[in-house]
C-alpha positions as CSV (number, residue, x, y, z in Angstrom):
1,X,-18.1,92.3,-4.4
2,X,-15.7,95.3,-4.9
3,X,-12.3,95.1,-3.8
4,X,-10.7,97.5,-0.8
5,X,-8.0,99.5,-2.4
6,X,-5.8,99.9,-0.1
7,X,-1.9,99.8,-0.1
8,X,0.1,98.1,2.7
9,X,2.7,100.1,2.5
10,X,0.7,102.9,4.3
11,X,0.8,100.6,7.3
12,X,3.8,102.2,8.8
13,X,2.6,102.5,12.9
14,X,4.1,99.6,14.9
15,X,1.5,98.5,17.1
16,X,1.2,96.3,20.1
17,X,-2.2,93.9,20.5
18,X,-3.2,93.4,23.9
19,X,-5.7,91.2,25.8
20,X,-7.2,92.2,28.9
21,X,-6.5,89.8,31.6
22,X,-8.7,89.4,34.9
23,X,-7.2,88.3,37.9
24,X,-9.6,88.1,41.0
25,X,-9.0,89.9,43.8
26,X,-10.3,87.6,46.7
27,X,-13.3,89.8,47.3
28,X,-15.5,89.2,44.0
29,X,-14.1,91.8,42.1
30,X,-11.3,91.5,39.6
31,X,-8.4,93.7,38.4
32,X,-7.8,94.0,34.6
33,X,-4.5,94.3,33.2
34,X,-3.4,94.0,29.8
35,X,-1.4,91.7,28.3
36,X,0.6,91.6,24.4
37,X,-0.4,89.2,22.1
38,X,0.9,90.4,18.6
39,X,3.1,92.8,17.3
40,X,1.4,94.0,13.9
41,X,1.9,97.2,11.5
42,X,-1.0,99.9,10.9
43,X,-2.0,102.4,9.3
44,X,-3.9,104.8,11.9
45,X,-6.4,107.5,10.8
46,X,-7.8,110.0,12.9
47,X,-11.3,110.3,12.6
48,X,-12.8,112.8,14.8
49,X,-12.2,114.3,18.3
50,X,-15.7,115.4,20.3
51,X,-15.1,117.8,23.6
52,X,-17.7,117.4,26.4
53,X,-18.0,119.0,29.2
54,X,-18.2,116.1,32.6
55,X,-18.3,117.5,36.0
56,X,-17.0,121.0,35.3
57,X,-14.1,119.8,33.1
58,X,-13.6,119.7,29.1
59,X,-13.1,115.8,28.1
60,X,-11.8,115.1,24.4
61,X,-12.5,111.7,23.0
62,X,-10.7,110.8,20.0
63,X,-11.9,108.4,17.3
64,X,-9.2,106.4,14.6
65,X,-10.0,104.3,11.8
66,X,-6.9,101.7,12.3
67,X,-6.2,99.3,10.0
68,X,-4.2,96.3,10.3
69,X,-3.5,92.9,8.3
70,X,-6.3,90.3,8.8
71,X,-6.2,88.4,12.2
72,X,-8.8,85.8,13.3
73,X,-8.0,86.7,17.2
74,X,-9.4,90.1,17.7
75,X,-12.0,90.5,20.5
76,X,-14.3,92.7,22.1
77,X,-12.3,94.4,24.9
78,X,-8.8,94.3,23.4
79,X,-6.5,97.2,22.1
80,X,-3.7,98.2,20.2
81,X,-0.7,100.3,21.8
82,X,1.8,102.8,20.4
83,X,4.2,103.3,23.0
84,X,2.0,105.4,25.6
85,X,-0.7,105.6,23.5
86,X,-4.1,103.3,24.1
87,X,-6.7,102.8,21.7
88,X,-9.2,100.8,22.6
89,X,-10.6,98.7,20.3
90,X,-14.8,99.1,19.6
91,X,-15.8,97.2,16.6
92,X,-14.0,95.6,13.8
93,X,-14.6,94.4,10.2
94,X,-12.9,92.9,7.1
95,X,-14.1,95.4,4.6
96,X,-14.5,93.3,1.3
97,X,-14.5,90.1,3.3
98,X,-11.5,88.5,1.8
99,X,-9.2,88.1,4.6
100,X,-6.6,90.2,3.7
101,X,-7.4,93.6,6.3
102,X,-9.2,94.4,9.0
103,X,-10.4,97.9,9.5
104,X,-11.1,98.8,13.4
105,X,-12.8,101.6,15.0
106,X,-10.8,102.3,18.2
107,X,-11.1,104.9,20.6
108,X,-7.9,106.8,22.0
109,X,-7.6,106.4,26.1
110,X,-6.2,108.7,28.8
111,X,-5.9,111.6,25.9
């Protein structure tokens, strides 16, 4: 198995990891609010940024490719934050599978 090059001294974003949190609202819906778990340093790439147009309005979504040291924690529906900025996290892998990084495909919120 090949190795990932990749040096850690490109991680150089400060990043906050948060879990969503549901707290029921008495009327069998929920609110969702976020909670830190981690502080960890990245390295975030932007990958691509797609316009649409929704309802008469232009939408951007922007894609990273973030990387991070390897954590055992991360699941579907958390995110990472950089002061006001949300990515959402999508899917995550350990690229040469030795438990050293995790690369995760995140999409950027409210931007």
């Amino acid at each position: 198995m090949r190795s990932v090059f990749f040096d850690p001294g490109q991680m150089t974003a400060r990043l906050e990891l948060e879990a969503p949190e549901e707290a029921l609202d008495g009327q069998g819906g929920a609110t969702v609010t976020f909670t830190a778990v981690a502080s960890v340093w990245a390295r975030i790439e932007p990958l691509a940024e797609v316009r649409e147009e929704r309802a008469g309005a232009d939408v951007f979504t922007l894609t990273h490719r973030i990387w991070l040291r390897f954590r055992s924690d991360i699941r579907a529906g958390m995110r990472l934050r950089k002061g006001d900025r949300l990515f959402a996290i999508g899917t995550w892998r350990d690229p040469d599978e030795t438990g050293r990084y995790l690369c995760c495909l995140c999409e950027e919120e409210g931007r």
